[in-house]
Backbone as CSV, one residue per row, in Angstrom:
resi,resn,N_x,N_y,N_z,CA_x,CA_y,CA_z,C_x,C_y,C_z
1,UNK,-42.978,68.051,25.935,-41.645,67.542,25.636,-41.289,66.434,26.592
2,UNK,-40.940,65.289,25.910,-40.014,64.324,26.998,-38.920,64.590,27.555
3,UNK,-38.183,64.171,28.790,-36.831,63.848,29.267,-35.879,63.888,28.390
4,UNK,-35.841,64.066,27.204,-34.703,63.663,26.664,-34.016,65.085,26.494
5,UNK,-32.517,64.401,26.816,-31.423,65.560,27.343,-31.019,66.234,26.222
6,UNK,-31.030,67.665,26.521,-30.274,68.407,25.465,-28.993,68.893,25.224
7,UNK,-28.823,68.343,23.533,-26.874,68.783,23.595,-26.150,70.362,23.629
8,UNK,-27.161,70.583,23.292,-26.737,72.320,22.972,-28.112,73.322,23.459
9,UNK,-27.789,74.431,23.808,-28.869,75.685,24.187,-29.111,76.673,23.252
10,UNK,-30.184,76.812,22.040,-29.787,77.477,20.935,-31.132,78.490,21.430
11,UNK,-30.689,80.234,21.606,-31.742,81.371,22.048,-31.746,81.942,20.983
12,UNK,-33.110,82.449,20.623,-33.774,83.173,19.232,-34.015,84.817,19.976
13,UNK,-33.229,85.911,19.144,-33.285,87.019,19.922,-33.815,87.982,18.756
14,UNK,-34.207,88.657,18.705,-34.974,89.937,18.061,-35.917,90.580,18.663
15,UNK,-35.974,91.984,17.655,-37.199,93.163,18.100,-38.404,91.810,17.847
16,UNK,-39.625,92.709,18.447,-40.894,91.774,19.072,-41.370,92.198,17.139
17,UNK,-41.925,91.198,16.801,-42.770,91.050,15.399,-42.090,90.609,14.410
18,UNK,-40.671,90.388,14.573,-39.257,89.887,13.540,-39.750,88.330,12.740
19,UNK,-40.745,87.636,13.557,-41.378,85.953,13.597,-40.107,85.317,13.992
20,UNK,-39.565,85.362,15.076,-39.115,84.432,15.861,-39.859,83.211,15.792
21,UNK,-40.857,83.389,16.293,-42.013,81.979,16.822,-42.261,81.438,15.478
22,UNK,-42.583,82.130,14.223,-42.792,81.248,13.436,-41.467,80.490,12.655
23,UNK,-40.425,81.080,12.879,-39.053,80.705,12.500,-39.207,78.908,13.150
24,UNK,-39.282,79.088,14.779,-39.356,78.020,15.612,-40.669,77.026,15.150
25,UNK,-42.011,77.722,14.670,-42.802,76.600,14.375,-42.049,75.846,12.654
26,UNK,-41.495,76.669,12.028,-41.043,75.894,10.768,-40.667,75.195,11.104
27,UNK,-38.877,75.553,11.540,-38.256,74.363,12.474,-38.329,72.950,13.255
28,UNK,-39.488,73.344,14.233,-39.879,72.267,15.039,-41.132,71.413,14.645
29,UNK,-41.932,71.780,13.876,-42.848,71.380,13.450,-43.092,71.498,11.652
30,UNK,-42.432,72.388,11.132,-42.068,72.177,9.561,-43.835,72.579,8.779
31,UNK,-44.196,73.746,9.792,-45.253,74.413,9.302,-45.546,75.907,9.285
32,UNK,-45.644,76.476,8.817,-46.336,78.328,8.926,-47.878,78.482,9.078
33,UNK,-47.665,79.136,10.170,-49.275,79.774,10.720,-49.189,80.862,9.889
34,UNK,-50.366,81.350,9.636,-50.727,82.784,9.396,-51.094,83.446,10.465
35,UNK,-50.181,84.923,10.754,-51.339,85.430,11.973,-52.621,85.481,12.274
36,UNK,-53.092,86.431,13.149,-52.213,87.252,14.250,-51.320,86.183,14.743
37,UNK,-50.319,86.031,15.266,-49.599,85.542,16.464,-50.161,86.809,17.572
38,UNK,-49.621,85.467,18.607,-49.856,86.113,20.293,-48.319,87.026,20.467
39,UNK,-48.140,87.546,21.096,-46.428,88.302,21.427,-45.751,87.385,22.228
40,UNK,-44.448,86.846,22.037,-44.284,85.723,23.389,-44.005,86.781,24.640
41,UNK,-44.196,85.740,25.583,-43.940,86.457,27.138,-42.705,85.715,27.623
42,UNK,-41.718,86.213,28.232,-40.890,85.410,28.583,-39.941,84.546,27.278
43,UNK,-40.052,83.012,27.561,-39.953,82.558,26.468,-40.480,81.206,26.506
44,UNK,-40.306,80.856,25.226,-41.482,79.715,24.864,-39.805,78.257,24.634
45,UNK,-39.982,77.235,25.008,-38.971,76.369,24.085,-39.252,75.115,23.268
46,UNK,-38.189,74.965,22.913,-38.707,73.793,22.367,-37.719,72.547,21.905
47,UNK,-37.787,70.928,22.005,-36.601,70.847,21.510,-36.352,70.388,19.949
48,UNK,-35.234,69.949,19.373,-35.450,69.367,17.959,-33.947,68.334,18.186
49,UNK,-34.466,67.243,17.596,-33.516,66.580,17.048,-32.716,66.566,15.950
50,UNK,-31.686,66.624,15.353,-30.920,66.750,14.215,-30.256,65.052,14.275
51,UNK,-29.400,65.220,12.941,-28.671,64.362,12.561,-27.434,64.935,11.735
52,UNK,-26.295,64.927,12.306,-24.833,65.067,11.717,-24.138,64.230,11.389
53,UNK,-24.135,63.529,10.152,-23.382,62.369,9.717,-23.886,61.311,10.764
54,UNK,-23.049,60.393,11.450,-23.782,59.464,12.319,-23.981,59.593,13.416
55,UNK,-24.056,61.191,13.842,-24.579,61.173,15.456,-26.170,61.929,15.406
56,UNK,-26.356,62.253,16.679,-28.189,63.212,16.565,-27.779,63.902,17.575
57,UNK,-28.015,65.623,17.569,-27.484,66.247,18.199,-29.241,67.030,18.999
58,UNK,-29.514,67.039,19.847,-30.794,67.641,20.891,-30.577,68.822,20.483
59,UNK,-31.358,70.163,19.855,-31.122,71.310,20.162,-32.018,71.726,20.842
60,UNK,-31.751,72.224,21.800,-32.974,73.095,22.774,-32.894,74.751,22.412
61,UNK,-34.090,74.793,22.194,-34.202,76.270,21.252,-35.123,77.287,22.084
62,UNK,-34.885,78.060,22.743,-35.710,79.262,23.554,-35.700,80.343,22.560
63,UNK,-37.340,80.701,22.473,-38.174,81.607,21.687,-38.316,82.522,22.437
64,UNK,-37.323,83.820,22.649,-37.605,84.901,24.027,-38.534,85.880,23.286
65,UNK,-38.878,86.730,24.001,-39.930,87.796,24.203,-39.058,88.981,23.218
66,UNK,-39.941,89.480,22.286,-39.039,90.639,21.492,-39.352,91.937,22.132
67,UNK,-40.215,92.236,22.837,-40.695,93.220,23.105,-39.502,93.984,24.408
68,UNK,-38.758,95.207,24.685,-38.091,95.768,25.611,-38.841,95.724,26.637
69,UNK,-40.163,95.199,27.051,-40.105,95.414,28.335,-39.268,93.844,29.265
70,UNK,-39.413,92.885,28.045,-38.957,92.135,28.270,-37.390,91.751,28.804
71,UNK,-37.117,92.604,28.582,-35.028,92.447,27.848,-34.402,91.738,29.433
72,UNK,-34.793,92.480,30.339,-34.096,91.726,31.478,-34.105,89.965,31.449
73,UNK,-35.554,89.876,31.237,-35.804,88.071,31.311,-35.199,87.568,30.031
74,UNK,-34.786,88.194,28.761,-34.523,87.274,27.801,-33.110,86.900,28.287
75,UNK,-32.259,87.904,29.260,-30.424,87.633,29.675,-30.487,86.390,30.490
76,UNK,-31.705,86.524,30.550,-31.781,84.544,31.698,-31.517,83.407,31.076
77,UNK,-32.799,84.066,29.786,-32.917,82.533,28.953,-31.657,82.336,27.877
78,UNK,-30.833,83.738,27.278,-30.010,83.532,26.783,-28.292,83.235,27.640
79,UNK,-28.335,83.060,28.933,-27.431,82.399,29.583,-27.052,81.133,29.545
80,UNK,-25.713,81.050,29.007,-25.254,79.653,28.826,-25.211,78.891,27.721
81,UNK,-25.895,79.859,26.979,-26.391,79.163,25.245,-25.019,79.317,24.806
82,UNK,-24.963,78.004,23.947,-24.249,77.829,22.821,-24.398,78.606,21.593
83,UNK,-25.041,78.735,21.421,-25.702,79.583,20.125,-26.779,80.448,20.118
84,UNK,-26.583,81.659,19.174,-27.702,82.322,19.147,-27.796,83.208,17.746
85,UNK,-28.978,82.710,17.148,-30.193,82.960,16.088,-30.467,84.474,16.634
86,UNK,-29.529,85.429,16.116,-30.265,86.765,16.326,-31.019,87.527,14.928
87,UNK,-32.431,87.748,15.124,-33.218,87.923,13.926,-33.689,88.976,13.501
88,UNK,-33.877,89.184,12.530,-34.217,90.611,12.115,-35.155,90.516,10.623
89,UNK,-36.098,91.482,10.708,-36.575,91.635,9.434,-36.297,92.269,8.392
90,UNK,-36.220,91.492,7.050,-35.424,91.960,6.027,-36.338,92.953,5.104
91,UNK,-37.574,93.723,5.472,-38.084,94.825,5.526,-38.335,95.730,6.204
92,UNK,-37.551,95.716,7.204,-37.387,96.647,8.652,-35.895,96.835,9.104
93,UNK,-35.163,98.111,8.690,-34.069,98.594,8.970,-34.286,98.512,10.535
94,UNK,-34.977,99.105,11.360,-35.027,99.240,12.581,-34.555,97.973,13.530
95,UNK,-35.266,97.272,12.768,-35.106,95.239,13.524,-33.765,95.185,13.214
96,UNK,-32.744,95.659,12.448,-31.636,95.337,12.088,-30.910,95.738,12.936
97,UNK,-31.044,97.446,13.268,-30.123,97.870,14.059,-30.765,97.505,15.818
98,UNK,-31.996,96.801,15.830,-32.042,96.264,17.094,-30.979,95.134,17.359
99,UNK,-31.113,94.099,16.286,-30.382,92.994,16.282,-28.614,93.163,16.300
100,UNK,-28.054,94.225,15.896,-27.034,94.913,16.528,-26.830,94.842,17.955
101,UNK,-27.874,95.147,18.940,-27.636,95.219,20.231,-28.049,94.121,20.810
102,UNK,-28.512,92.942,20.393,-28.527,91.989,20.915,-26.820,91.336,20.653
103,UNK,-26.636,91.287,19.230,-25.099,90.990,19.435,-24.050,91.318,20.102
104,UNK,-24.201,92.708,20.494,-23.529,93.608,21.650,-23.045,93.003,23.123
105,UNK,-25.147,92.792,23.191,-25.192,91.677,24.261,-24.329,90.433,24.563
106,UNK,-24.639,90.184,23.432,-24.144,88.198,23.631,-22.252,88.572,23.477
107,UNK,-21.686,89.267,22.478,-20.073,89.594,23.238,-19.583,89.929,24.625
108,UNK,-20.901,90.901,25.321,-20.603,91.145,26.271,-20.368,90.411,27.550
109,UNK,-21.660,89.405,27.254,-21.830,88.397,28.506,-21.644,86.917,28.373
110,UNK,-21.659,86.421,27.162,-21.887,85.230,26.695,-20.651,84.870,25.521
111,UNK,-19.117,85.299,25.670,-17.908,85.084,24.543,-17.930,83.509,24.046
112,UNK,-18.520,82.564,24.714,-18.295,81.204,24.280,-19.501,80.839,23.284
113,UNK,-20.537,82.166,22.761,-21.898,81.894,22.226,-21.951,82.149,21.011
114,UNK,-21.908,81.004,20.078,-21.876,81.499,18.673,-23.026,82.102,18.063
115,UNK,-22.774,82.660,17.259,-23.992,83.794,16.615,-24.096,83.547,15.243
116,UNK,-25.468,83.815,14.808,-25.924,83.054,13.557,-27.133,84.509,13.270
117,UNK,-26.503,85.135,12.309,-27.651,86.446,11.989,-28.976,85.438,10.683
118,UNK,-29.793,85.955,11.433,-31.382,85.556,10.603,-32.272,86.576,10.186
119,UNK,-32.100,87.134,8.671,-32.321,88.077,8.006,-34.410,87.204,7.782
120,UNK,-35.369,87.448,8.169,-36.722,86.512,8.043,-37.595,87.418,6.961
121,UNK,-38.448,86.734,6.279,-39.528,87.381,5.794,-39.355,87.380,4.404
122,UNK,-38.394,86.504,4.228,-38.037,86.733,2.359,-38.562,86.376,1.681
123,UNK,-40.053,85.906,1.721,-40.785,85.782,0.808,-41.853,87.095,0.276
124,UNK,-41.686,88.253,1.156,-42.268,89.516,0.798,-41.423,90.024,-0.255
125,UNK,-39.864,89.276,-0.005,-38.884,90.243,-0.979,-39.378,89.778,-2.554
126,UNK,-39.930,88.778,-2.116,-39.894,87.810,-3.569,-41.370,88.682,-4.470
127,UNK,-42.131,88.858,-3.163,-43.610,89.315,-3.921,-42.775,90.870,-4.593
128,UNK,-42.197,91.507,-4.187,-41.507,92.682,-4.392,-40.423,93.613,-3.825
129,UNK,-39.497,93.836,-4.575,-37.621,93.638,-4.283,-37.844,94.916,-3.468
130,UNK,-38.380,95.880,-3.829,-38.649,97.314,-3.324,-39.190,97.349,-1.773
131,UNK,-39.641,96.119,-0.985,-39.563,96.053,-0.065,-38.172,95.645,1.431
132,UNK,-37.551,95.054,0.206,-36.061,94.975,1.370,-35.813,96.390,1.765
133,UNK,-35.267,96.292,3.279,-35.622,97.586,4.202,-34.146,97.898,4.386
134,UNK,-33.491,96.060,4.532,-31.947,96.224,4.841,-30.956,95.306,4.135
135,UNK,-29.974,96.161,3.393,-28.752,95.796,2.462,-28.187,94.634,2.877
136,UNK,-28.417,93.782,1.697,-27.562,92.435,2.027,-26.576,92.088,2.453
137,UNK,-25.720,93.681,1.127,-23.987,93.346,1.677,-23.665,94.340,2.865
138,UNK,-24.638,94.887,3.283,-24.178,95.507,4.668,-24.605,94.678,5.655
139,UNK,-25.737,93.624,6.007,-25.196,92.762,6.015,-24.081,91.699,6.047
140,UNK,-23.817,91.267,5.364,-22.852,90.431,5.087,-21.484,90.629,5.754
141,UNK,-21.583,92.517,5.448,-20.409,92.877,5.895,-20.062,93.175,7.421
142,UNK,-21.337,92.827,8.384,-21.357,93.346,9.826,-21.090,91.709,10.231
143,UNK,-21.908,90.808,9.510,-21.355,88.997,9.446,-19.568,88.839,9.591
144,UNK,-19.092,89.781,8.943,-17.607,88.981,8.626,-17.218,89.873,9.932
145,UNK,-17.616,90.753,10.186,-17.100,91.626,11.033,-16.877,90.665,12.340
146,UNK,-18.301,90.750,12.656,-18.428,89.647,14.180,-18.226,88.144,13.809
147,UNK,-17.561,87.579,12.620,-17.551,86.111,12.590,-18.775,85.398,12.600
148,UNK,-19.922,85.940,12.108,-21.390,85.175,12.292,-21.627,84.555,10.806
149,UNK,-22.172,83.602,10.974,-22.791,83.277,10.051,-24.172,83.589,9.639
150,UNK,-24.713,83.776,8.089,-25.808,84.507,7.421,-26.689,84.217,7.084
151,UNK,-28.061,83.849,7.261,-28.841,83.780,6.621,-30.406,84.536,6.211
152,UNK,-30.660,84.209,4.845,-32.461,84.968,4.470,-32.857,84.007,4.897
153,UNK,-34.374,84.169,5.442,-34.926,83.001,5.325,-36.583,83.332,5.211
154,UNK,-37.455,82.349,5.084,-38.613,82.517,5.196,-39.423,81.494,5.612
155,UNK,-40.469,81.400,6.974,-40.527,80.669,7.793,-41.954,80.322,6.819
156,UNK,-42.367,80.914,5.912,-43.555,80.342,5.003,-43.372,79.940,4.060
157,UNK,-42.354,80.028,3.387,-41.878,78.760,2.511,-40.946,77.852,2.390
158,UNK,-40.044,78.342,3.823,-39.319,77.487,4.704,-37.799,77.684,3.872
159,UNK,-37.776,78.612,3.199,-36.662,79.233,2.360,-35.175,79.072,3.206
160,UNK,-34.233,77.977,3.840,-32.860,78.491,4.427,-33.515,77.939,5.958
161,UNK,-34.281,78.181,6.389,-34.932,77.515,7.712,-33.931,76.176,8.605
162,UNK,-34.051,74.808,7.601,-33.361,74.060,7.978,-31.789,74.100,7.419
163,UNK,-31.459,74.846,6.774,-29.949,74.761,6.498,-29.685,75.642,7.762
164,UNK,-30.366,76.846,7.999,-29.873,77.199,9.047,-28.949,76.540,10.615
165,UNK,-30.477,75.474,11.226,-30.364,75.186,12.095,-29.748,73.715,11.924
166,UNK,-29.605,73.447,10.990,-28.904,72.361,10.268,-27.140,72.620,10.747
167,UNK,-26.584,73.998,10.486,-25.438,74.540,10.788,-24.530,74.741,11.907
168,UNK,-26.264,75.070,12.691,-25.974,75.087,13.984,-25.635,74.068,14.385
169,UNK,-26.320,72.879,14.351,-25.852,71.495,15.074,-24.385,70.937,14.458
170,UNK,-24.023,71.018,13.392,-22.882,70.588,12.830,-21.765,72.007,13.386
171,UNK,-21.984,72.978,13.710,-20.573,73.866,14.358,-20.582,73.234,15.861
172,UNK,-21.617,72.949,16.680,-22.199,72.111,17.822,-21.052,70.842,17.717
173,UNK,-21.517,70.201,17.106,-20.582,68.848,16.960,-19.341,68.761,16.257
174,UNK,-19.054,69.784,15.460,-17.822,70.450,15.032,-16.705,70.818,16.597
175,UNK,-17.620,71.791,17.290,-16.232,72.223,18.290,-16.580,71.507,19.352
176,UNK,-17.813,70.578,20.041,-17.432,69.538,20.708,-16.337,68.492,20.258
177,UNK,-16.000,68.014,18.875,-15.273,67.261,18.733,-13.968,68.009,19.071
178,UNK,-13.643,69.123,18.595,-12.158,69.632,18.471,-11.797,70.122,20.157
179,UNK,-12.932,70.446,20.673,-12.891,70.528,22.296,-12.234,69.249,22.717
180,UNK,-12.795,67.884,22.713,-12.317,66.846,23.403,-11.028,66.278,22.740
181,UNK,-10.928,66.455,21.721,-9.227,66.374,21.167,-8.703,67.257,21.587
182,UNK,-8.515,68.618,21.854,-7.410,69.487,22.723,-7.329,69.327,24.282
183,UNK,-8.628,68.488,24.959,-8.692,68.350,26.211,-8.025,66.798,26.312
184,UNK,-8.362,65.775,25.734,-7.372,64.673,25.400,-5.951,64.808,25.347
185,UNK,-5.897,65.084,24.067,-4.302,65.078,24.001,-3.191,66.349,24.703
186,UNK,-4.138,67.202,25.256,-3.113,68.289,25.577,-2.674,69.367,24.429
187,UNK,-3.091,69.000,23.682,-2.670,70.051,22.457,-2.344,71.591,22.834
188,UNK,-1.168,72.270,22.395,-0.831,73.624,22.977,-1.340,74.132,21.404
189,UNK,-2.295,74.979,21.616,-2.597,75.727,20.078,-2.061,76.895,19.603
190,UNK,-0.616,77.502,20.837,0.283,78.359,19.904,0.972,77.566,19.293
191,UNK,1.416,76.176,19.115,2.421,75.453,17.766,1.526,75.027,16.882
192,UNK,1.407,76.206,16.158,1.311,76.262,14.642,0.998,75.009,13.378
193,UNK,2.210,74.484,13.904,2.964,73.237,13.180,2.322,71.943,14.202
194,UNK,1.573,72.316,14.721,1.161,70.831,15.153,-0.074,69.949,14.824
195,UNK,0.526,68.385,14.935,-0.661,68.150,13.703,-2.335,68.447,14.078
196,UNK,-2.657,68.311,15.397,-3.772,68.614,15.653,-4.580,70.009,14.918
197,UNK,-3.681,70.765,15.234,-4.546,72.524,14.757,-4.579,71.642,12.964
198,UNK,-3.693,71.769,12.178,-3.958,71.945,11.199,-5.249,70.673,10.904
199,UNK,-5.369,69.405,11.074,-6.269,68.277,10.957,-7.826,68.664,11.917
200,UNK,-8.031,70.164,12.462,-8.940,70.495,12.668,-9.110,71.911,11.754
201,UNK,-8.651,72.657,11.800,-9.102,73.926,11.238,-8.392,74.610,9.922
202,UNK,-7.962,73.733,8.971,-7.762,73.619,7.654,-7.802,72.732,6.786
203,UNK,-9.395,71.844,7.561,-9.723,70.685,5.927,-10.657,71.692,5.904
């Protein structure tokens, strides 16, 4: 990777085998390996450039370690992040209710870190429905709960992949903008009635 500075810190969290890493090779490279994969250690990063209307936003993306022996070192790499891709496999109930406690996590220590649930592997659903492990709209419904946003995806046919991280950079440059207009003008965001709140958070 070159010098070039990153705008945002985006950490990929799940149980170890969820394909984090291949989520990140779609992403960054816009390809699927077939296993084995290696297990990551620590974490792996990487960066990507986007484009939001006329700006380009750096995402720096850390691929942590799924495995619990890991968990202490992933609170390193997920410090400070803007965002976080917590993943789970959408034929593995278990990965789901892991990915529960990573969200746990990130309320606990990290309140300024937006969260983006990544349901992976949906192209097994496609070979056969009888393999989804975990309910969409339960799902959906733990999404509205914590304010996250949702996605299936599949890092081998790249199914939702870039809309995903596509999202990320535009909420990125979304509340940097509305950040430096309330730090500008002073804006008090208990008046209701003022034009700022509404010309940000009801077009």
């Amino acid at each position: 990777m070159s010098g070039r500075r990153v705008d945002a810190k985006v950490v990929l969290l799940g149980q170890e085998g969820v394909g984090k890493s291949s989520l990140v090779e779609r992403c960054a490279h816009g390809r699927f390996r077939a296993g084995p994969y290696q297990n990551t250690i620590g974490a792996a990063f990487v960066a990507k450039v986007m484009t939001v209307g006329d700006q380009t936003v750096t995402l720096g993306i850390w691929d942590t370690a799924g495995s619990e022996r890991y968990e202490a070192m992933s609170r390193i790499y997920y410090r400070g992040a803007r965002a976080a891709v917590v993943c789970y496999d959408l034929t593995d109930s278990g990965s789901f209710q892991r990915a529960k406690f990573w969200v746990n996590e990130l309320q606990n220590c990290e309140e300024g870190c937006r969260i983006y649930l990544c349901g992976t592997k949906s192209d097994l659903l496609e070979e056969d429905r009888r393999k989804r492990g975990v309910d969409f709209h339960d799902v959906q419904d733990y999404a509205d709960e914590i304010k996250a946003d949702l996605f299936e995806t599949s890092s081998k046919t790249g199914q939702s992949v870039d809309e995903l991280f596509q999202k990320v950079a535009e909420d990125y440059v979304n509340f940097s903008a509305f950040q430096v207009m309330t730090e500008d003008k002073g804006v008090n965001l208990s008046q209701r009635n003022s034009p700022y709140f509404y010309s940000c958070c009801h077009h």
